[in-house]
C-alpha positions as CSV (number, residue, x, y, z in Angstrom):
1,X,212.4,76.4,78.5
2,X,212.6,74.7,74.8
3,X,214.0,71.6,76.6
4,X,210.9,71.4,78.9
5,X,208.5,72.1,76.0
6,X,207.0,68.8,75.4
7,X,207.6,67.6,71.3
8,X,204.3,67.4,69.2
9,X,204.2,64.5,67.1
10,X,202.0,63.9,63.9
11,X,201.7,61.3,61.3
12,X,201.4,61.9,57.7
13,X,202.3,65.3,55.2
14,X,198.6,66.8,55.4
15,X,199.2,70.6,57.2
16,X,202.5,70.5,57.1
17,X,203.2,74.4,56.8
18,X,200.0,75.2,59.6
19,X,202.2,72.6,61.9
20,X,205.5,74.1,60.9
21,X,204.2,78.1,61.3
22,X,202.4,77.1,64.6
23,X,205.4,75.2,66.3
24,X,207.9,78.1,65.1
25,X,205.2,81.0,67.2
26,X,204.6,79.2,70.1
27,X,208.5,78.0,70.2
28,X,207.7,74.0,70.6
29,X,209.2,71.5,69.2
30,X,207.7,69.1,66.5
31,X,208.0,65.7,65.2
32,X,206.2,64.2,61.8
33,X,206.2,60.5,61.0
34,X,205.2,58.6,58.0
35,X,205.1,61.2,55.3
36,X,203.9,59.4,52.4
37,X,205.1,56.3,53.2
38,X,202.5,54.1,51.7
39,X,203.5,55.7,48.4
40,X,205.4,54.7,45.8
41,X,207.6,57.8,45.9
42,X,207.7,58.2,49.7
43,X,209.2,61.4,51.8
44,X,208.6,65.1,51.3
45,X,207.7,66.8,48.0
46,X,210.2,69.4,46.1
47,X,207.7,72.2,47.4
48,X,207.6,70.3,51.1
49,X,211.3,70.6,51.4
50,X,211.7,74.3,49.4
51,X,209.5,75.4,52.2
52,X,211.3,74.1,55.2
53,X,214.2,75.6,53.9
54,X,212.1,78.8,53.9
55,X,211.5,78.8,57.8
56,X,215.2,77.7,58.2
57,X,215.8,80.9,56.3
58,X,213.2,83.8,58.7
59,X,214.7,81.9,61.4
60,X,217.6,81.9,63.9
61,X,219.1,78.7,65.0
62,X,216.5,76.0,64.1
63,X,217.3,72.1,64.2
64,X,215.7,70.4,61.1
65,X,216.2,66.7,61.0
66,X,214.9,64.9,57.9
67,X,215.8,61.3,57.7
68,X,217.2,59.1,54.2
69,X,213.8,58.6,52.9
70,X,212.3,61.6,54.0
71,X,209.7,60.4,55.7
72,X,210.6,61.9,59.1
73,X,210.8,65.4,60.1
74,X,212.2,66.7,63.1
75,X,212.3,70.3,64.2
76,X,213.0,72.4,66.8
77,X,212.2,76.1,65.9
78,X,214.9,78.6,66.9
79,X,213.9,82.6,67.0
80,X,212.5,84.7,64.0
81,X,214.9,86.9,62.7
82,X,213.6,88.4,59.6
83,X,215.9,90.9,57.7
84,X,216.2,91.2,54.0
85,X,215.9,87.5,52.3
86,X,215.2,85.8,48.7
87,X,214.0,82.6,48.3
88,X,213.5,80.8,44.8
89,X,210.3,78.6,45.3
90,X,209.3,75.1,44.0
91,X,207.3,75.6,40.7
92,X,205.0,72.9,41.7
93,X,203.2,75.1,44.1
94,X,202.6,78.9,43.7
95,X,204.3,81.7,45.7
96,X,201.0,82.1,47.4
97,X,201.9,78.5,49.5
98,X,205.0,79.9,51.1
99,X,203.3,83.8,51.4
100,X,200.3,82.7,53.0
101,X,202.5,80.8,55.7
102,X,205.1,84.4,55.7
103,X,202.3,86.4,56.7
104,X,201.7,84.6,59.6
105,X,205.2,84.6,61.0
106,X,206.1,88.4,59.7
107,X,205.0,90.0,62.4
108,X,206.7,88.6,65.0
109,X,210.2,88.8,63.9
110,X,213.5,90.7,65.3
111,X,214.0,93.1,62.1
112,X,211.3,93.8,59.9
113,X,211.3,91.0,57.0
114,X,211.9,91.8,53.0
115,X,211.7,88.9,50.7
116,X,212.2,88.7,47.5
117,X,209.8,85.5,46.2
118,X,210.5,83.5,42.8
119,X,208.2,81.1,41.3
120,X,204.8,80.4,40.2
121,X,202.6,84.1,40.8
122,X,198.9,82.5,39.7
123,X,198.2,79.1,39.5
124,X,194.7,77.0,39.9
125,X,195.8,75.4,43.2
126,X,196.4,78.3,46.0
127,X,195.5,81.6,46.5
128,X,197.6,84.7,44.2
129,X,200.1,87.1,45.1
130,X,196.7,89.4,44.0
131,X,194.3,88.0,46.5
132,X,197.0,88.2,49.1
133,X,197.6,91.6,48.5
134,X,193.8,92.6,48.5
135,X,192.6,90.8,51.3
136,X,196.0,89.6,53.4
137,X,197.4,92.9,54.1
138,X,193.7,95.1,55.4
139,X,193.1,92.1,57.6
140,X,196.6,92.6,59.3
141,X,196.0,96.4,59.7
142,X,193.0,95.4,61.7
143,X,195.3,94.1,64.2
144,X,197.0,97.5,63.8
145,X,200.0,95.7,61.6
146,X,200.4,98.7,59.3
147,X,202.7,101.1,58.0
148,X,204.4,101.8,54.9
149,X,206.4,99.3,55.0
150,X,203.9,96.8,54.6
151,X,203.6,96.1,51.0
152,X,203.6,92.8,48.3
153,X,204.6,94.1,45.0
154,X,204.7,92.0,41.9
155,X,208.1,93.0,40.1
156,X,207.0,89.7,36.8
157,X,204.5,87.6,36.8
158,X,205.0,83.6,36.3
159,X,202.1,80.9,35.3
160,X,203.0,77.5,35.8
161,X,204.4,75.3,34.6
162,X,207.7,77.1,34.4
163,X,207.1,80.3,36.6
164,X,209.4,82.9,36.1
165,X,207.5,85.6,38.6
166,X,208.9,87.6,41.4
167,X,207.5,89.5,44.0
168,X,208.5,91.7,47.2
169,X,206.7,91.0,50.4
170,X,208.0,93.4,53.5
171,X,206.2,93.8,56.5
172,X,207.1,95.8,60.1
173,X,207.3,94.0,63.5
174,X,205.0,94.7,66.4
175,X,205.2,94.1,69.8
176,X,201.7,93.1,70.7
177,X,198.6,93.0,68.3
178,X,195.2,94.9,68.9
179,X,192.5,93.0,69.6
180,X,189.6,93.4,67.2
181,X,185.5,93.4,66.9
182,X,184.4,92.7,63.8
183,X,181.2,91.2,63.4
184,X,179.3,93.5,60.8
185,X,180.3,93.1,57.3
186,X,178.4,95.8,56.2
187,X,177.1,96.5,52.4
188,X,179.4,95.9,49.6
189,X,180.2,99.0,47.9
190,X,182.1,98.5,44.7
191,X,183.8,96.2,43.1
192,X,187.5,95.6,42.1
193,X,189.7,93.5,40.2
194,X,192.9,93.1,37.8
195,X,192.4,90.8,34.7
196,X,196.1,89.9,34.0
197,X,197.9,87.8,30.6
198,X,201.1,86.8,29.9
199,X,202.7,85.6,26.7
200,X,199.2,85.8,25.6
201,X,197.3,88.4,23.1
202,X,196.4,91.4,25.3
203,X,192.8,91.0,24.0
204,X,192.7,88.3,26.3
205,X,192.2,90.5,29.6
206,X,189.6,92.7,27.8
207,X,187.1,89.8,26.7
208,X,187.7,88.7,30.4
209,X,186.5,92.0,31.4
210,X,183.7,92.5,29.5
211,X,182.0,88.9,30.2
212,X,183.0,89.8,34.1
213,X,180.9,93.4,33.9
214,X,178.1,91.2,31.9
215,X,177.0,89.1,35.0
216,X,178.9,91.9,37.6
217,X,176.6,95.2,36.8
218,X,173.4,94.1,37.1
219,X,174.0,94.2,40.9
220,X,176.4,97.3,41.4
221,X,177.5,99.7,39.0
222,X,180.9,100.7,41.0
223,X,182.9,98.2,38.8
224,X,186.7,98.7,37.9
225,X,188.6,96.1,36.8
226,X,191.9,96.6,35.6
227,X,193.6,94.8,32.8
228,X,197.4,93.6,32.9
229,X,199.5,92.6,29.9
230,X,203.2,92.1,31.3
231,X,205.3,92.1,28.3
232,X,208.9,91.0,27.7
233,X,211.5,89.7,30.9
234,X,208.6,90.3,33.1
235,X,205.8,87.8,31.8
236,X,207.8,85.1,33.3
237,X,208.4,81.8,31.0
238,X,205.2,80.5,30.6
239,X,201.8,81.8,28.8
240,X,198.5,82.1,30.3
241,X,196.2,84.7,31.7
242,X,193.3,84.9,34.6
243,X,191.4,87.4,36.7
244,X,190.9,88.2,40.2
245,X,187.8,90.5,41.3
246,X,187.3,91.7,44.9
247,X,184.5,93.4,46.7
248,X,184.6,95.7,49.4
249,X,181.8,97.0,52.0
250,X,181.3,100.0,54.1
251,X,183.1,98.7,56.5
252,X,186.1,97.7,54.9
253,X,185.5,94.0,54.6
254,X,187.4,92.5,51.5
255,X,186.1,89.6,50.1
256,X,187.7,88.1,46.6
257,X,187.9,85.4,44.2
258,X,190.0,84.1,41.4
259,X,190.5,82.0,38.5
260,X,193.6,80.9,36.4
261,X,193.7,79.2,33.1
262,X,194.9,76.2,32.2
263,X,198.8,75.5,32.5
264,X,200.4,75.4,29.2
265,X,199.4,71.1,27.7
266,X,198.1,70.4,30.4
267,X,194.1,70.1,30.4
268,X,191.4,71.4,27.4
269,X,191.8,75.3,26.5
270,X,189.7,77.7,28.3
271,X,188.1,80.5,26.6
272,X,188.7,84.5,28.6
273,X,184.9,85.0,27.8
274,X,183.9,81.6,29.8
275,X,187.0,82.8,32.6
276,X,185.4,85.5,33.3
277,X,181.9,84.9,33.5
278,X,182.7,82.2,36.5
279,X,184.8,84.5,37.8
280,X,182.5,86.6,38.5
281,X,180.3,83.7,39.9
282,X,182.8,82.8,42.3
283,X,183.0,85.9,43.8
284,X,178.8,86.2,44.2
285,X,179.6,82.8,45.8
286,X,181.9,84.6,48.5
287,X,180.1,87.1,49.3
288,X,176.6,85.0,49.7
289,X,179.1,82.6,52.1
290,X,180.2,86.1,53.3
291,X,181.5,87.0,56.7
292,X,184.1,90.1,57.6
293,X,186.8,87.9,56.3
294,X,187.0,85.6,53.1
295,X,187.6,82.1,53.3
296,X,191.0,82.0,52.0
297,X,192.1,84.4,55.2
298,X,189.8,82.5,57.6
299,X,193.1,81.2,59.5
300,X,195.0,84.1,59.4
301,X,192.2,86.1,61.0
302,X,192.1,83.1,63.8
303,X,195.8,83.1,64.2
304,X,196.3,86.8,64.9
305,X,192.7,86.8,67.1
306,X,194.7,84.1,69.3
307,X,197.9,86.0,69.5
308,X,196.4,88.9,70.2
309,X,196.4,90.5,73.6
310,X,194.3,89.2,76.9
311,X,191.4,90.8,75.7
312,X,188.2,89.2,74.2
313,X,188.3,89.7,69.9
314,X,185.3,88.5,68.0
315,X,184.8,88.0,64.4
316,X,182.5,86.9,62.3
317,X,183.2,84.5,59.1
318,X,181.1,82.4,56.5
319,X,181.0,78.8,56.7
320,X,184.4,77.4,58.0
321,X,186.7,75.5,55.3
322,X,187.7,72.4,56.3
323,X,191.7,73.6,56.0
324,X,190.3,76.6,58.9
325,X,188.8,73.6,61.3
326,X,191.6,71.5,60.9
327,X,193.9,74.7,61.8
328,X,191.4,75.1,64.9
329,X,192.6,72.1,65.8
330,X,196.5,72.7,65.6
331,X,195.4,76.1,67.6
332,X,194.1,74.5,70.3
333,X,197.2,71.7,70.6
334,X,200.0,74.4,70.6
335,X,198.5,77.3,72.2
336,X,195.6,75.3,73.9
337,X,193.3,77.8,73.5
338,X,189.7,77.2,72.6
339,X,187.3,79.5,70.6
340,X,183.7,80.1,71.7
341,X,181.8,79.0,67.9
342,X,178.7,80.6,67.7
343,X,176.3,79.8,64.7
344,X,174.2,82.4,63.1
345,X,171.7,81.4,60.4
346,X,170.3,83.0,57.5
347,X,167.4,84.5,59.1
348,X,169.4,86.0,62.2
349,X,172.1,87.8,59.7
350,X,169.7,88.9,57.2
351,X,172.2,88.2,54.0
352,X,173.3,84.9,52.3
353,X,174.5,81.3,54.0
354,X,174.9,80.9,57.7
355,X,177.2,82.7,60.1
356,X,180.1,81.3,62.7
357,X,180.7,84.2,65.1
358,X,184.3,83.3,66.7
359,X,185.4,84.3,70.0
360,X,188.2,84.0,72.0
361,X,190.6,85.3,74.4
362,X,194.0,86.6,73.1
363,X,197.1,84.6,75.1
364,X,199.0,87.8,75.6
365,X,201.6,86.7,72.5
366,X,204.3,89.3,73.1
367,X,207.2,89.8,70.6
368,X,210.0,88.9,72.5
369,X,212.9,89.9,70.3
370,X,212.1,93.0,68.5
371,X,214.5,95.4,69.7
372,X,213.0,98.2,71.0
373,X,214.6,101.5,69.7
């Protein structure tokens, strides 16, 4: 059948991973052209090519072509296998790039996947081992991925630009997911959140912490924030410090936001009490856009709603990001399936900005090569 499956072809090095993800689930293979080749250093990036090795890794007889310049990428995915990995990522990107892209493929592998990750844990660019592990892992047992094997534990943190972190990520296969309903948020309930430094004075996560509560309490007073100081081997090899808060509803909704400082010389220094306070401002941001799942998950949430079974799943998010449309996109090219995008304003949901209810129709995704016991 992989012979038959007719080869994708894109041009340029935007959405490489959603390409690479999406091609490896549905099994079809994939050509990009022209990655970067206007520029003066042309091909794939350090990170590019540290995360194609990545899939090559969680899979089972892939083809990768890359030709001399690296400006072509050919690849025919081969079956998920999973098992117990380690991977040392590219310090230019943090270990959220390749997690984000892990969590989508876990699932669906032959033996249930445990990778050790090495690199960057919280940087400004995507989201952080923290977020992931508050808001990744209770939207995946709404699909009824769950278990106690599912679990991301942060062994060292690493700021850039040097890194130094590591973190376990393992997750259990399933045959087929649940299909879900989820289209009231509810009320947010309390408040959450872990204000973390690293070759910096501890003091640092407390002033964050208090200029966080400042703007924070005036609307709930179920605040916790936690405050991390890794000391030693594991506080990775460069300094900094930052703060991630997340709110959670009645109805189990997790919505978060985050904020790093500065990477060692690079950009003015920022001040914990000014972290903090925007911070907080972020996440009010959030959860005005709102929805039952936060924009950094909005794809994840699609992915596994399209994967699900042949059964109608709804849920509702906050204004798409344009990385979530675009991934619409890829959705309906692999898998052609199309989602029924309903708009709710203000008015009709009572709370914050407008609404997109998404529906669609599972296409029956079945795990093929978990071995049943």
């Amino acid at each position: 059948a992989a012979g038959e499956a007719q080869c994708l072809s894109y041009t340029g090095c935007n959405f490489l991973r959603q390409r690479l993800v999406l091609a490896t689930l549905s099994g079809r293979p994939l050509k990009i052209r022209k990655i970067r080749a206007k520029e003066e250093d042309p091909g794939l990036r350090d990170f590019e090519a540290s995360f194609i090795r990545l899939i090559d890794k969680v899979t089972n007889g892939s083809r990768i072509e890359i030709n001399q310049t690296g400006t072509t990428l050919y690849y025919q995915p081969g079956l998920l296998y999973g098992g117990s990995l380690e991977h040392d990522c590219s310090p230019s990107r943090g270990i959220g790039y390749y997690l984000e892209s892990l969590l989508c493929l876990a699932p669906f592998m032959k033996h249930p996947l445990k990778i050790v990750l090495r690199g960057v844990t919280n940087d400004q660019v995507d989201p952080s081992v923290d977020v992931l592990k508050a808001t990744a892992l209770p939207l995946l047992k709404k699909f009824g991925i769950d278990g106690e094997s599912l679990e991301i534990k942060i062994n060292r943190r690493g700021m850039p630009p040097k890194g130094g972190g590591e973190i376990v990520f393992a997750c259990p296969v399933r045959k087929v997911l649940q299909p879900v309903q989820f289209t009231d948020p509810g009320k947010i309930k309390r408040i959450r959140g872990t204000a973390y430094s690293v070759r910096v004075s501890p003091q640092m996560a407390n002033r964050m912490v208090e200029s966080a509560r400042g703007i924070l309490n005036k609307f709930l007073p179920d605040i916790y924030i936690y405050t991390d100081h890794m000391k030693g081997v594991s506080s990775g090899k460069s300094p900094g410090f930052g703060m991630c808060l997340t709110a959670e509803t009645i109805n189990g909704t997790v919505l978060s936001a985050e904020l790093a400082s500065n990477p060692q010389g690079q950009g003015a220094a920022v001040l914990p009490e000014e972290l903090g306070q925007n911070c907080a401002k972020l996440l009010l941001e959030e959860i005005y856009r709102g929805g039952c799942v936060d924009s950094t998950n909005q794809s994840l949430a699609l992915l596994l709603m399209t994967l699900g079974q042949r059964d109608v799943s709804k849920v509702l998010l906050g204004p798409l990001s344009p990385y979530t449309i675009e991934f619409l996109r890829h959705l309906r090219s692999f898998f052609q399936i199309m989602f029924k995008i309903e708009t709710k304003t203000a008015e009709e949901a009572h709370t914050g900005g407008e609404k997109v209810l998404m529906t669609c129709v599972g296409i029956g995704f079945c795990n093929l090569s978990k071995t049943i016991r």
